[in-house]
N, C-alpha and C positions, 0 to 999 in steps of 0.2 A: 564357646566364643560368640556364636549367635546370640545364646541370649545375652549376656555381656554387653553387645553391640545393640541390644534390643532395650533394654536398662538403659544404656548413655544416650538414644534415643529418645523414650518417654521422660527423661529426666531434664531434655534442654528441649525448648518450646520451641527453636529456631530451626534446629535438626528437624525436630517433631514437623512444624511446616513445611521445610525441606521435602520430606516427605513425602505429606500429601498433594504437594507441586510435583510431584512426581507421577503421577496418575494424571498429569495435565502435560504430560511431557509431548504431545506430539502436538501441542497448540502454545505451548510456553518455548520461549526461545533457553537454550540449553545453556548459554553462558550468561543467563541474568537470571537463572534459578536461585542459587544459596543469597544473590540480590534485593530480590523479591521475597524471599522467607522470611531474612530479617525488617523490610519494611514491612508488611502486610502483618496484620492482626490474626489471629485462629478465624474471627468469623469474617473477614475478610475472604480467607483461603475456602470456607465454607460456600459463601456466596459463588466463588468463583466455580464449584464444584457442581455447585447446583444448578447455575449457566448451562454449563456443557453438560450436564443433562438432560436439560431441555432441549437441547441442540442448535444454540446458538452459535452461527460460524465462527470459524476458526480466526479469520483473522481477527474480526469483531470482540471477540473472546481475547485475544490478546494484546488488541488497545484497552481493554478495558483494563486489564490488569497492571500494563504499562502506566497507562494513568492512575491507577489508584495507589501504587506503591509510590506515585509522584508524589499525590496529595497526602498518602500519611508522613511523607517524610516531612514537602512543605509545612506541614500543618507544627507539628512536630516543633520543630525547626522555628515558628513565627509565632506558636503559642505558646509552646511548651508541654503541649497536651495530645494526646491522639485528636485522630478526628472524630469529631460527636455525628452522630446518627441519629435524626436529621442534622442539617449543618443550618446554623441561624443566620438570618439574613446580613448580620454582622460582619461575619465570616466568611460569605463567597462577596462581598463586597469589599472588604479584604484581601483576596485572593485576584481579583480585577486589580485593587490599585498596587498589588504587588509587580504584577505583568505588565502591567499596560500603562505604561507613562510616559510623562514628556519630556526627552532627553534636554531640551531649550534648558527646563526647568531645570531639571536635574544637576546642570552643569551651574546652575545659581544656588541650589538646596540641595545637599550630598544626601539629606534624608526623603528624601522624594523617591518614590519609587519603592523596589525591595532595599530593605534592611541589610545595610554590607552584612553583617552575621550569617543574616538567613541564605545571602547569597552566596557566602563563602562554605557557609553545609553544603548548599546542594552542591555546589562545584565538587565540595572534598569526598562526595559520594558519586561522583560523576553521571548527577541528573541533571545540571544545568553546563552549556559548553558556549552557548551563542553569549553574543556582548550585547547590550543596548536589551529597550524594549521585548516582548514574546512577539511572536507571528499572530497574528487576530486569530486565524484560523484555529493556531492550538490553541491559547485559552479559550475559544469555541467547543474547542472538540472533549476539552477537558472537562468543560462544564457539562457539556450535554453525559459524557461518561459515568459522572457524579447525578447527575439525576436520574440516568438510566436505573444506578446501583440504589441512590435513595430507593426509588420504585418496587428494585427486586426485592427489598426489605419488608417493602409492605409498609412504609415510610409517605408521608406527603411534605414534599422539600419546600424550598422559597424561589424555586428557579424561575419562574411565572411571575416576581411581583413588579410593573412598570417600572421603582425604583433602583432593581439590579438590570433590568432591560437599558432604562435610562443611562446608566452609570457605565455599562456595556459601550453602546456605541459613542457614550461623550468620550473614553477612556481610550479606544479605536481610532478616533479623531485625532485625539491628543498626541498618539503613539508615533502617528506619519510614519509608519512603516508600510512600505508597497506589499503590497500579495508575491510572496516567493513562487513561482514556479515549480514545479516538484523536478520537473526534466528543464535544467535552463535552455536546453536547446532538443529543437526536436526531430526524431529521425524518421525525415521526411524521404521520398523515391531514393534519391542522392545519394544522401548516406547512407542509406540499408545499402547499396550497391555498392560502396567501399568496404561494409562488414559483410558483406557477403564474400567478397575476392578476399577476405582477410580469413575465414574460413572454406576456401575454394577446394583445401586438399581432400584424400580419401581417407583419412584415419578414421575412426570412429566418434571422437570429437569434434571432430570437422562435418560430418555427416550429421551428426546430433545438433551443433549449434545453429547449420545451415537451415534446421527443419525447424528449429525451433522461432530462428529468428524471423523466418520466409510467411509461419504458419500465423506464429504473432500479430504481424502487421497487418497482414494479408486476410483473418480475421476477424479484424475492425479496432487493430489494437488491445487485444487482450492484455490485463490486469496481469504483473507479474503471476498474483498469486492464483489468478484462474490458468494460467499455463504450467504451473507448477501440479496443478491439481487435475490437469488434461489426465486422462484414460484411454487406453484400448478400446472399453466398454460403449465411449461414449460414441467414439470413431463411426460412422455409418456411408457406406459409397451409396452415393447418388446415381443417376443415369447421366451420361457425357454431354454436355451442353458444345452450341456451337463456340466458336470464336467470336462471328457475329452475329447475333441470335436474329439479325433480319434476312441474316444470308443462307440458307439451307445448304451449301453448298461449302462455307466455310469451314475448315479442321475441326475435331467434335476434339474436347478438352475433359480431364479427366476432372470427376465431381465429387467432394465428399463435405457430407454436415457432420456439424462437434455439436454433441446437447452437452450446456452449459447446466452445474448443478447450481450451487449454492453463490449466489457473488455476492459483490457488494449491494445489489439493487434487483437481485432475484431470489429466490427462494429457492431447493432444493424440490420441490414440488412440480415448480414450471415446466413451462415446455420449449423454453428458448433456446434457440440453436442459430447457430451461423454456419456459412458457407464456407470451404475454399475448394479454387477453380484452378486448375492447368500448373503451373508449376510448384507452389507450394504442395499441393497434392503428390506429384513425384517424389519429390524433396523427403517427405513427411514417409509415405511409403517405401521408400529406399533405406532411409535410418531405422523403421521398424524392423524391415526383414535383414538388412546385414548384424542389426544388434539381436536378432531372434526373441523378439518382442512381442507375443501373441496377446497378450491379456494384464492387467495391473496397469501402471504408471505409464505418458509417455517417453517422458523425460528425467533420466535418471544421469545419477553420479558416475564420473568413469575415474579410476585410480590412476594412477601415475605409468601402472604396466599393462592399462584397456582394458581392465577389469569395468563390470558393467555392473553396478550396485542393483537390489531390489526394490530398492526407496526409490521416491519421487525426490526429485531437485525440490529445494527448499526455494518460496517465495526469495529469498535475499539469492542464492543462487544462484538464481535468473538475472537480476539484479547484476550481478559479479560477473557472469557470461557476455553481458552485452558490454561494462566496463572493458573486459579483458579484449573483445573484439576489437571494440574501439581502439585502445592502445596499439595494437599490431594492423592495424588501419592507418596508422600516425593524426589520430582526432586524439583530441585533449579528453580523455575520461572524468573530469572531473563538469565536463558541462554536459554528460549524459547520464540518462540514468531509465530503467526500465520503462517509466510513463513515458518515456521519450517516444514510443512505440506509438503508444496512444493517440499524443499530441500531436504525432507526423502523419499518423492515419488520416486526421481530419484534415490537418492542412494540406498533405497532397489530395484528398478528396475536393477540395478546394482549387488549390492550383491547376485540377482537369477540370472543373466546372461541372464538377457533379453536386445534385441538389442536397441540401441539406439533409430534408427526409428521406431520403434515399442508404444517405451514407449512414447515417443515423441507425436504419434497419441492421446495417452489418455489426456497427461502434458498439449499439443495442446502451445507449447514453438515453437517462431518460429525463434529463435535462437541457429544453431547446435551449436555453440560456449555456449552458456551461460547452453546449456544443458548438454555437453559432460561436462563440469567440474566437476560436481559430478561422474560421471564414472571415469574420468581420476583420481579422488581421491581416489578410490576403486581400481582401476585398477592397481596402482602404490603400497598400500597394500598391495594385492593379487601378486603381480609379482615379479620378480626374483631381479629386476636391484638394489632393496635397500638392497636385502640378501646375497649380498654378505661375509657380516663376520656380525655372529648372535652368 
């Protein structure tokens, strides 16, 4: 029977990918596998193999693959042809005016823009779901994805030539599509204290979401996917800080550092850690020891009968835990979402009138630019220049 199934394996090249996505299983999302085997090419699957050798993170690893089974379907789909290795400057110039156009136009030239055909593939493979224009941002991300993998090739692309630079940001322009928010709203003091009472009980999911949510924010806004990936290992207690570190006299607060391994903007090398002080620290140590938690994951899957899985909660997970809090909080779930954490970090960092670099240390954002935005959105609230006639 094995070999049987071993024979109708080597004999269909889909399966056969199937497969070897299967040795990527703990970085490939498990319901876009047999997806991905049929778009992605053998040496695609290769490339992607040899990534995560190198030890390229996890998530990094899995936009890449998202994106590339985008683009051989696109390509596919708008040429008729796989994608060529390198891609001629024709072709991601191409791939710009497919995305990124001007609806005005549009709505005067039906050929403007993607190709109803091309459009209506990706939709009937459920790779394209949004109307109008792409978000800048993704055909950004897409391209840089595509040059990444040119590179791992050992490939020299066109991604550098002023005229797909050029053609870029006229195309961005044209698009008048606003910058999407990842979390359209953000969970600031406020709200965490509604999903907090919305997990107030003693269950073990209650105990679990409390810690996870309290630890989250508190910090600096961790990345779904770096709370997902939180450890025992990494847990280290501090000595008890005061209340008010100018008052010797004030209640000393329980202390504990998280070293951060691999994120999106650190290395697995480093030595970056952040703090949490006084209640999330309770929080956090209470859910350990009532789930008998010594070592592995900290945050794990609980079943339906408090069973307490051995896996870590998956990045989307986290994702789906603060959705779910939301709703039994009665907030509309669909205008939060994990970065919400992030974004409410700074902005209550903000609304106390703490300094930018300061908060920054905990956020561990190494972008003053993408930081200060949330300040300059408080800031511009709070100040005179919009009060002039109230």
């Amino acid at each position: 029977m094995a070999e049987a199934a071993g024979k109708l394996i080597s004999g269909d090249p889909v399966l056969k990918r199937a497969e070897e996505l299967d040795a990527l299983d703990a970085i490939l999302p498990f319901d876009r596998r047999d997806q991905l085997a049929a778009l992605l090419t053998d040496a695609d699957v290769a490339t992607l193999k040899h990534l995560a050798g190198e030890g390229m993170g996890a998530n990094t690893l899995r936009a890449l693959a998202s994106d590339l089974g985008y683009l051989e379907a696109w390509c596919q789909l708008a040429t008729g042809a796989p994608l060529p290795w390198p891609a001629p400057e024709s072709l991601l110039l191409k791939f710009i005016a497919h995305h990124l156009w001007d609806p005005a136009k549009r709505a005067e030239d039906t050929s403007h823009g993607m190709p109803a055909e091309v459009e209506s593939g990706l939709r009937s493979q459920r790779l394209l779901r949004a109307t109008g224009p792409h978000a800048p941002e993704t055909v950004r991300r897409r391209l840089t994805s595509w040059s990444i993998l040119t590179r791992w090739r050992g490939l020299i692309g066109s991604f550098d030539r002023p005229s797909l630079k050029s053609a870029l940001r006229l195309a961005v322009r044209a698009s008048a599509r606003p910058r999407q928010r990842k979390s359209k709203k953000a969970v600031t003091g406020d709200i965490l204290a509604k999903l907090l009472l919305a997990c107030a009980g003693e269950r073990l999911v209650d105990l679990r979401d409390r810690a996870l949510l309290l630890a989250a924010f508190a910090s600096g806004g961790r990345r779904r996917s770096e709370v997902a990936a939180m450890r025992v290992e990494d847990l280290n207690d501090e000595d008890p800080v005061r209340t008010d570190p100018n008052d010797e006299k004030s209640l000393p607060l329980s202390c504990l550092s998280i070293r951060l391994g691999r994120t999106k903007t650190t290395t697995s090398d480093g030595d970056e850690h952040v703090l949490l002080i006084g209640r999330p620290v309770v929080a956090l140590k209470r859910w350990l020891e009532e789930a008998n938690i010594e070592e592995g994951p900290v945050f794990r899957r609980i079943d339906q009968w408090g069973n307490i899985d051995q896996r870590a909660l998956t990045p989307q997970s986290v994702n789906l835990i603060l959705k779910g809090r939301c709703k039994h909080a009665g907030l509309d779930p669909t205008l939060f979402s994990a970065h919400g954490l992030r974004s409410g970090y700074l902005t209550e960092a903000a609304n106390r009138g703490i300094p930018l670099p300061e908060a920054m240390q905990q956020s561990l954002h190494k972008s003053v630019t993408q930081a200060a935005r949330y300040y300059n959105d408080v800031e511009r609230k709070q100040g005179r220049a919009a009060r002039l006639i109230t």
